[in-house]
N, C-alpha and C positions, 0 to 999 in steps of 0.2 A: 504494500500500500504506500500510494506516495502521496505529497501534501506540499503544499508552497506556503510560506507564510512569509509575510511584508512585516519590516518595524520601522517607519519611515519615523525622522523627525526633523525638525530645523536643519537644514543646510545638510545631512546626511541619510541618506536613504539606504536600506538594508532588505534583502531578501536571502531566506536560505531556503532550498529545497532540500527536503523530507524524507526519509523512506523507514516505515516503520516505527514510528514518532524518534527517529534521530537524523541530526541535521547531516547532511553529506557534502553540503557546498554552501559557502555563504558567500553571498554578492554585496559589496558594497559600490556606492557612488557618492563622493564629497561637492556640493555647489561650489566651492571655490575653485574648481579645477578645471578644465579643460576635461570632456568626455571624446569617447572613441567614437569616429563618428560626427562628430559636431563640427559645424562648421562655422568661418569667422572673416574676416580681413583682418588689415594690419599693413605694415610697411616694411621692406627691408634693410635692418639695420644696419648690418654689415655681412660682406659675402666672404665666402672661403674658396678654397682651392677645390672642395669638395660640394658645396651648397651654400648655403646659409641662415644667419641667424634673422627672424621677422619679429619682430615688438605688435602685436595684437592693441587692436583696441582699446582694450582694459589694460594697458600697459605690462602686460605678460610677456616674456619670451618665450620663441619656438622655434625649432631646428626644423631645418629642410635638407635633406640629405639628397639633393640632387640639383645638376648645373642649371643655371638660368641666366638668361640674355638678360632681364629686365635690370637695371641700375640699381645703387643702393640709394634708398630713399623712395623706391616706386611700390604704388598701392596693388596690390592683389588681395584676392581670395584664398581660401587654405578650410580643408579639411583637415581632423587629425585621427593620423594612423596610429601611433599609439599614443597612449596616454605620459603623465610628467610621470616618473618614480623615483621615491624618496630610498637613498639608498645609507648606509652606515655613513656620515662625515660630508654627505652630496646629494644636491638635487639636481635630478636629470630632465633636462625641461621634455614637455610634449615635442612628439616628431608631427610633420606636417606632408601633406602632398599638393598641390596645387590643382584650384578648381576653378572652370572659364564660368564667367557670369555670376547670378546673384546665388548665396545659399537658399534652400528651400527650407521656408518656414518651419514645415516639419522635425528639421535636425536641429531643435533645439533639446535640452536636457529632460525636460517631459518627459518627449517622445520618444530617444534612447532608451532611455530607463525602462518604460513602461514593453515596448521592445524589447529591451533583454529581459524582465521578467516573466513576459510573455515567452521565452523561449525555453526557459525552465519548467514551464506550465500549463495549465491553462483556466484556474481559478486560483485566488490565491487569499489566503484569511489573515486577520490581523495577529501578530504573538511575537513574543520577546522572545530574541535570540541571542539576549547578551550571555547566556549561558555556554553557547560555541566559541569564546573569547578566553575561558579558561585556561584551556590548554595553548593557548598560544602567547597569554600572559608570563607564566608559568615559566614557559621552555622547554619543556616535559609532558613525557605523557607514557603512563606506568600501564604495564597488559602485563599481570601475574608479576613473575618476578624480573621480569625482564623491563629497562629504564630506558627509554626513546628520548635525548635529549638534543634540542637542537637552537642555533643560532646565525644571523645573519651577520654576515662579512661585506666587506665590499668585494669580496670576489666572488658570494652568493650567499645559500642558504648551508648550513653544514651539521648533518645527522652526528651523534656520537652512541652508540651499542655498549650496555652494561647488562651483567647478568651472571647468574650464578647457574653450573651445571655446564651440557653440552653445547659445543658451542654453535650447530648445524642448527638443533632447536631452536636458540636463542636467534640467532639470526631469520629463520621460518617469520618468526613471530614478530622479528621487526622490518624485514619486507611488507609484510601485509600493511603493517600498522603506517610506514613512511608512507605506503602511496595512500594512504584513506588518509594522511594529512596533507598529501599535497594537493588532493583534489577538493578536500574541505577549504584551505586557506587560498587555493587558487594560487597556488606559487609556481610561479615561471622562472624562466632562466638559467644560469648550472645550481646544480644541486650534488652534494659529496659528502656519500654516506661511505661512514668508518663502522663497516661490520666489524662481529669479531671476527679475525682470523680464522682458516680453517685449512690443510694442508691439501685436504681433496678437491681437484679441481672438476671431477663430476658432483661434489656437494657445492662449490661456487656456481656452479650452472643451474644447481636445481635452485639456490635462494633467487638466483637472479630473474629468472623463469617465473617464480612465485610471487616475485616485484611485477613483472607482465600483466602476471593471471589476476591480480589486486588493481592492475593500473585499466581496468579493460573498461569497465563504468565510467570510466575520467575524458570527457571528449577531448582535452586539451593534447597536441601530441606533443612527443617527446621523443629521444635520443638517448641512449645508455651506453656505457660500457660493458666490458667483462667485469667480472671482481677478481683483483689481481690478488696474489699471494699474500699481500698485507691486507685484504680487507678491503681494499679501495674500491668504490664503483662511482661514477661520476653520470648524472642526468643531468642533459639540457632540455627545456621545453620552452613550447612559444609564453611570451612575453607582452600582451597587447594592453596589458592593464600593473598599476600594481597589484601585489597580494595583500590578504589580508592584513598579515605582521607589516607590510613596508606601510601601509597605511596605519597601523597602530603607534608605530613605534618613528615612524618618518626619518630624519638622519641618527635619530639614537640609535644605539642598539638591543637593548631590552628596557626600556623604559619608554612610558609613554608619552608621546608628543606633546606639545602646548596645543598644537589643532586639535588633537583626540579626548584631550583636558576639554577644550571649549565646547566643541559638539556635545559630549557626554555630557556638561554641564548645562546646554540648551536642552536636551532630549528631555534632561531632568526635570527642571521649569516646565515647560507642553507637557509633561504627565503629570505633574502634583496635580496632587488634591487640597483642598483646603480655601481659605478667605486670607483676604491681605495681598501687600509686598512679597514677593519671594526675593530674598537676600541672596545671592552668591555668592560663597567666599572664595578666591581663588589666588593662585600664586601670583605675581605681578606681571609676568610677562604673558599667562591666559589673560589674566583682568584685562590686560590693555587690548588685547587683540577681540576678545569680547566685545569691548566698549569701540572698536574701532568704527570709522565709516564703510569698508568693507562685509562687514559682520552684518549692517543698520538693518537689513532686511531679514536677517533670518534669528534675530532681535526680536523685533516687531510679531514676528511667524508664532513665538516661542512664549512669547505675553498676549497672544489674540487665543492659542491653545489654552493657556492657563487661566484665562478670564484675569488677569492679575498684573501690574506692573510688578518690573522686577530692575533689581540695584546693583551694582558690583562691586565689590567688597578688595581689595587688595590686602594679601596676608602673604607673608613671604614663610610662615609656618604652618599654610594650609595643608593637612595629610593626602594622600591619596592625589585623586583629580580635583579637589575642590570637595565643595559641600551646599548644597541648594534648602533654605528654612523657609519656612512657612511661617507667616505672623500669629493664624491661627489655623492649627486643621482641625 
């Protein structure tokens, strides 16, 4: 049995599809960002030897990774083929392609959206799925005795295998488990998982096989290696969006962003219940981005949900993401 469920809020929208009441993939989309798909003008700021870079309307940059005649300083159109991604220390701006004529109204973020959740589905109910963030918060994620631990680098995502007993079993058990997380957080690009060792290289063939047979539900394709003698096996997959983790965590590396502070902290406000002000308390550099002109609309979105004005609070000892009160509930 499968099931889609939406948990849309200010400036971030969320779907995961279902199977079995557990989540198998969560989709996210940020309004601050440039979607796949969307399309924009702009001008071009400066060219490369290879493309170049175009400054958007909203004062954004975007790489175009192909030559062009037109000057720098000349107006075009642009679609974007992939999306910005926030990587450990760096942010990768969105790639662009070039489009003759006007964009069509349709390719604005709505319609995307509402577009890719339709392709997961085709009903979809309202439910909180901040519970599929655990494990990704975390870094870990535990099946019996065996310890799935993993982190991002700037050179990708990188598995690490712990466990007690055989080492063929242990490894069974963390094939399966890697690809049900790459296809939950939607992670692209290399990926290098440190099995444990094992000397038989018909037992490297069967884990690796078994990474296949787990990865065969995940539309996203992908690329592997063997797993050589130390353990090593290395997947690349396409890359059109960030994942999960690079949207949680943005250039940190386990810790979460000032944006993921801010959203969580909007989400908050549009779900209270209660009478009054709702107070935010947040660290200064959310507070600021919060209270920004940027932010003004999904502000607005997040106190029209709440029936309530709402304040922001600067605390440089705020715990957690912040903290949203109610005057009275």
């Amino acid at each position: 049995m499968t099931d889609l469920w939406r948990d849309d809020a200010p400036g971030e929208r969320r779907a995961a599809f279902v199977e079995n009441g557990n989540i198998v993939e969560i989709h996210i989309q940020r309004d601050a960002l440039w979607a796949l798909g969307e399309c924009g003008a702009g001008r071009i700021d400066r060219k490369t030897p290879s493309g170049a870079y175009v400054i958007a309307d909203d004062n954004s940059e975007l790489l175009l990774r192909s030559k062009m005649g037109a000057p720098e300083g000349a107006r075009i159109m642009f679609e974007v083929a992939r999306e910005a991604i926030a990587e450990p220390g760096r942010n990768k701006p969105p790639e662009i392609i070039l489009r003759e004529g006007v964009c069509e109204p349709l390719m604005g973020k709505d319609a995307l959206w509402e577009a890719r959740v339709a392709s997961l589905g085709p009903s979809a109910i309202n439910a909180s799925i901040a519970e599929g963030f655990d494990v990704a918060i975390a870094g870990q994620s535990q099946r019996g005795d065996v310890t799935i631990s993993f982190q991002r680098t700037k050179a990708g995502l990188v598995f690490d295998i712990d466990g007690i007993g055989d080492a063929f079993a242990i490894n069974m058990v963390a094939a399966t488990e890697i690809a049900r997380l790459l296809r939950l957080y939607q992670i692209g690009a290399m990926v290098l998982i440190d099995f444990v060792s094992m000397e038989s290289k018909a037992q490297r063939t069967q884990i690796a096989e078994a990474f296949d047979a787990a990865s065969l539900a995940d539309a996203r394709p992908f690329e592997r290696t063997a797993i050589n003698g130390y353990g090593m096996m290395q997947v690349v997959r396409a890359r059109p969006r960030p994942s999960v983790l690079d949207q949680l965590f943005g250039t940190r590396i386990a810790a979460l962003s000032d944006e993921t502070k801010a959203y969580w902290l909007l989400r908050a406000v549009a779900q209270s219940t209660g009478f009054g002000t709702r107070t935010v308390t947040a660290q200064p550099d959310v507070a600021t981005l919060l209270q920004s002109e940027r932010w003004a609309a999904w502000r607005a979105t997040a106190v029209r949900l709440a029936g309530a004005d709402m304040v922001v609070v600067a605390d440089e000892k705020a715990a957690g993401y912040g903290h949203v009160h109610v005057a009275q509930s």
